[in-house]
C-alpha positions in Angstrom: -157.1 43.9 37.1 -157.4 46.1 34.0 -159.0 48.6 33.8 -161.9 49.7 31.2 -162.5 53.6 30.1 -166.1 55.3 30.1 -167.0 58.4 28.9 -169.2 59.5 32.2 -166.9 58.0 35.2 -163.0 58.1 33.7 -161.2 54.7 34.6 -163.2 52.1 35.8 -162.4 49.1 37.2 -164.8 45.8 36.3 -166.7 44.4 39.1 -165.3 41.9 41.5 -166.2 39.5 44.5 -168.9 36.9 44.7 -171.9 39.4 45.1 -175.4 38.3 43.7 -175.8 39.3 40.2 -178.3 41.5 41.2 -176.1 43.6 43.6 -173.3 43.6 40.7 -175.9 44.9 37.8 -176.4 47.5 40.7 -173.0 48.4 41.4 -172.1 48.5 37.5 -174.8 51.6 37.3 -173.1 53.6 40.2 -171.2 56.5 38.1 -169.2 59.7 38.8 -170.1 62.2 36.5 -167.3 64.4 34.7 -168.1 67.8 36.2 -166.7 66.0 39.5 -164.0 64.8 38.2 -162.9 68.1 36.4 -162.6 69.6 40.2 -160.5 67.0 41.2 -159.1 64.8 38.1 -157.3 62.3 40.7 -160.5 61.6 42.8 -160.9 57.4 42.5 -164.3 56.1 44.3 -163.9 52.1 45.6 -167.7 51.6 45.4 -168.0 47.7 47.8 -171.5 46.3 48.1 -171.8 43.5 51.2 -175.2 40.8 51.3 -175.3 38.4 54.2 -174.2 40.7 57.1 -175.0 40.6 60.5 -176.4 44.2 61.7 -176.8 44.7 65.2 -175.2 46.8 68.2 -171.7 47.4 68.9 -170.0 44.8 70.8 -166.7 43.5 71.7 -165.1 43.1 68.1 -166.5 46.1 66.5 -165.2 47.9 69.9 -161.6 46.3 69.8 -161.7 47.3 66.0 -162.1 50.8 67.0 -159.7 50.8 69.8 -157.0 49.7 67.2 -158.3 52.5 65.0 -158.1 55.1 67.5 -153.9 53.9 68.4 -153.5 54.1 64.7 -154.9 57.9 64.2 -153.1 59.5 67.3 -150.0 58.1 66.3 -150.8 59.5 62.7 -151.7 62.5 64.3 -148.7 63.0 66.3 -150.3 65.6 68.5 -151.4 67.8 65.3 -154.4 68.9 63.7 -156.4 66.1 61.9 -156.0 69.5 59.1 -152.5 69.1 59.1 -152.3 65.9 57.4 -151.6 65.7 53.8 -154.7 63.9 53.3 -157.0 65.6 55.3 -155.6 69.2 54.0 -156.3 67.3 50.5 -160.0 67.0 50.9 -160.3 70.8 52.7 -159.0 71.9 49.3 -161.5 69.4 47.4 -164.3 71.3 49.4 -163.3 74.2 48.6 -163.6 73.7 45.2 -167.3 73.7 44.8 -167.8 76.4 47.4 -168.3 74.6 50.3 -167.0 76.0 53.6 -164.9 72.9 55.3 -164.2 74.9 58.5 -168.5 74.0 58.5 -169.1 71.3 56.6 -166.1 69.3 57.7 -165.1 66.2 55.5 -165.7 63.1 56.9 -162.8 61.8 57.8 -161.8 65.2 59.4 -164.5 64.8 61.7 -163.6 61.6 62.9 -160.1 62.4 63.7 -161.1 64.9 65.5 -163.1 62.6 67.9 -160.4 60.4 68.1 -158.5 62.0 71.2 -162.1 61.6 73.1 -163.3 58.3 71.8 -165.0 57.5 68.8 -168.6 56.9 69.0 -169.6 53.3 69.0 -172.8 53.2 67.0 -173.8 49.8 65.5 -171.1 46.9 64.4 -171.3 48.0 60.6 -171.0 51.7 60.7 -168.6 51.3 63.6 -166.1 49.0 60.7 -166.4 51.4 58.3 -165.4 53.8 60.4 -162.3 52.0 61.8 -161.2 51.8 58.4 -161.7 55.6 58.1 -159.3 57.0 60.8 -156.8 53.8 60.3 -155.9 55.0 56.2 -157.2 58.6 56.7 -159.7 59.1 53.9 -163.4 59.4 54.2 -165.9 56.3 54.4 -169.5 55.9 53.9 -171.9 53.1 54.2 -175.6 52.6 53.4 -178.4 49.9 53.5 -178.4 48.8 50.3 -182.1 47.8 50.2 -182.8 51.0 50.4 -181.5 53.0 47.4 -183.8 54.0 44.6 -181.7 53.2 41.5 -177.7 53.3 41.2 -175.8 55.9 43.3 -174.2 58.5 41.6 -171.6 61.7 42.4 -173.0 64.5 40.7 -173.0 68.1 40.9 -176.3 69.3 42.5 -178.9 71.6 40.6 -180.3 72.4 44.0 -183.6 71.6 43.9 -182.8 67.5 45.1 -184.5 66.3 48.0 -182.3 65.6 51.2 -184.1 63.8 54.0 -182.9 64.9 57.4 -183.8 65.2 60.9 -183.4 68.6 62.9 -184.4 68.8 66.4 -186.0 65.3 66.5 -187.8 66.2 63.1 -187.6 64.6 59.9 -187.1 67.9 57.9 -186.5 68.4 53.9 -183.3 70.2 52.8 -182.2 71.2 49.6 -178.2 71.3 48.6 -176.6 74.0 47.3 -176.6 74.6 43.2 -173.2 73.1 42.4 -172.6 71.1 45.3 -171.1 67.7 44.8 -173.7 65.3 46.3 -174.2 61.5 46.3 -177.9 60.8 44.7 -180.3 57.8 43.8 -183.4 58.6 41.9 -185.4 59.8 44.9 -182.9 62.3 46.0 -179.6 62.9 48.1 -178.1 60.6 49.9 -175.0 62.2 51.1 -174.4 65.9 50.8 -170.7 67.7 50.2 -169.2 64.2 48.9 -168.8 62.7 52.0 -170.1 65.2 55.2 -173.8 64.0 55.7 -175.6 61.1 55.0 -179.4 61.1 54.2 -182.0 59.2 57.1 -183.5 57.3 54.3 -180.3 54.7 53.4 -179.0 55.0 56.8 -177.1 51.6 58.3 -180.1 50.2 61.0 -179.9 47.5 63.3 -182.1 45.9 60.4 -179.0 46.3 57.5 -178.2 43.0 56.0 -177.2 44.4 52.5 -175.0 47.5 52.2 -172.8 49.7 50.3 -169.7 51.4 51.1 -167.8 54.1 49.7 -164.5 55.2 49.8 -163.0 58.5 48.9 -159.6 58.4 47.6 -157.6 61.6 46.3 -154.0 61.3 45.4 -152.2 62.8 48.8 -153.5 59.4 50.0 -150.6 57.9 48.1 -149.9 54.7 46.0 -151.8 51.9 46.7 -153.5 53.7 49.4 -157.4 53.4 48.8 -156.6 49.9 47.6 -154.9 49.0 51.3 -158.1 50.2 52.6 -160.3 48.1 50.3 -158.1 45.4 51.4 -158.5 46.6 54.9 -162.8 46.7 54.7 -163.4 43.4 52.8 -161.4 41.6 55.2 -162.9 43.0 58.5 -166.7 42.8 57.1 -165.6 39.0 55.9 -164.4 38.6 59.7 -167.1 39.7 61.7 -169.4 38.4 59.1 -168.8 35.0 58.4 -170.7 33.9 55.2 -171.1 37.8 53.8 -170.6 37.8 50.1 -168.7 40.6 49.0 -168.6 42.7 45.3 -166.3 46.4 44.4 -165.7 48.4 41.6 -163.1 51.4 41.3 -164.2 54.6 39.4 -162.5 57.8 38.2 -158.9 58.7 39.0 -155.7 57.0 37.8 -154.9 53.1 37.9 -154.6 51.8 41.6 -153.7 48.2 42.9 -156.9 45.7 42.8 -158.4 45.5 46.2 -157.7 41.5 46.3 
């Protein structure tokens, strides 16, 4: 693929896939802006939008996905720390450079890995893929209901006065991010807060979810090729279990990576 530059998001990929036209004008508006990138110059997002899916509850692929997953990390893990690996350690650092506190606000990916030795929580089949891919190439993953976003995403740094739309207790509840806080946004507010630690109720994956994006979070320690592999990795497993899904992905920021297909 080559590779075109823009002012606001670095390197950026063009669109590929066979998604509608109207989820590909969408996924050409998602931007990261250049205060995020001058924390971390090598971060690359693989922005992949999916129509035609099949929501529902876990079941017996989407479990046998995760099972895989789960051999994968513990032999990553060796017996250590999910904060001893390169990539992990990686994205602690990344936290740390807006101020956020990743011993609290864990990355994503961390928290996974750290369920792993337990069981990983089997929540719906589409959020259960994404997060198979997660602990298998150990970076973090996010996905949303596409219907449900408010304009493009974009990674911004927060001015703190966005709305985040949360539940606490059993209560939907406001919050605000921090002033400087790397957040995920769409015109009505957050939808992710610290880059990749917690997603927004609005544009959460339901049982109802036939359109969706999904983010992945690459920094260099994940190595060559390495959020490609797990683009590879995603597409496949949603065009599995989805027979018919039509699939579209862009790569922003960070240096030149192998095309996901």
């Amino acid at each position: 693929m080559t590779h075109q530059a823009s002012p606001e998001t670095g390197d950026a990929s063009p669109e590929t896939g066979d998604a509608s036209p109207e989820a590909r004008r969408w996924l050409d508006l998602v931007a990261v802006e250049g205060s995020v990138l001058e924390l971390r110059p090598d971060y690359t997002a693989l922005v992949m939008v999916a129509e035609g899916l099949r929501p529902g509850p876990s079941d017996e692929a989407t479990d046998a996905l995760l099972g895989d997953a789960e051999a994968k990390a513990r032999a990553a893990l060796g017996g250590r720390g999910a904060e001893q690996l390169e990539p992990v350690a990686a994205w602690r650092l990344a936290y740390q450079a807006f101020g956020a506190r990743p011993k609290r606000t864990r990355p994503s990916v961390e928290a996974l890995l750290r369920r792993v030795e337990a069981g990983l929580p089997r929540i719906d089949r589409l959020t259960d893929i994404y997060n198979a891919i997660s602990v298998s190439h150990l970076l973090p993953v996010g996905g949303e209901d596409l219907a449900r976003y408010r304009g493009p995403a974009r990674l911004a740094r927060a001015a703190g006065d966005e709305p985040f739309d949360t539940a606490r207790d059993g209560q939907p509840v406001t919050e605000n991010p921090e002033p400087g806080e790397v957040i995920w946004r769409d015109d009505d507010g957050v939808t992710c807060r610290c880059w990749n630690w917690r997603q927004c109720v609005r544009t959460r994956i339901t049982h109802a979810t036939t359109s969706a994006v999904f983010i992945l979070d690459g920094l260099a320690e994940l190595g060559p090729g390495g959020l490609a592999a797990a683009g590879q990795d995603l597409a496949a497993r949603l065009a599995a279990l989805n027979p018919g899904a039509r699939l579209g992905w862009r790569r922003i920021g960070g240096p030149p990576d192998q095309p996901v297909a």
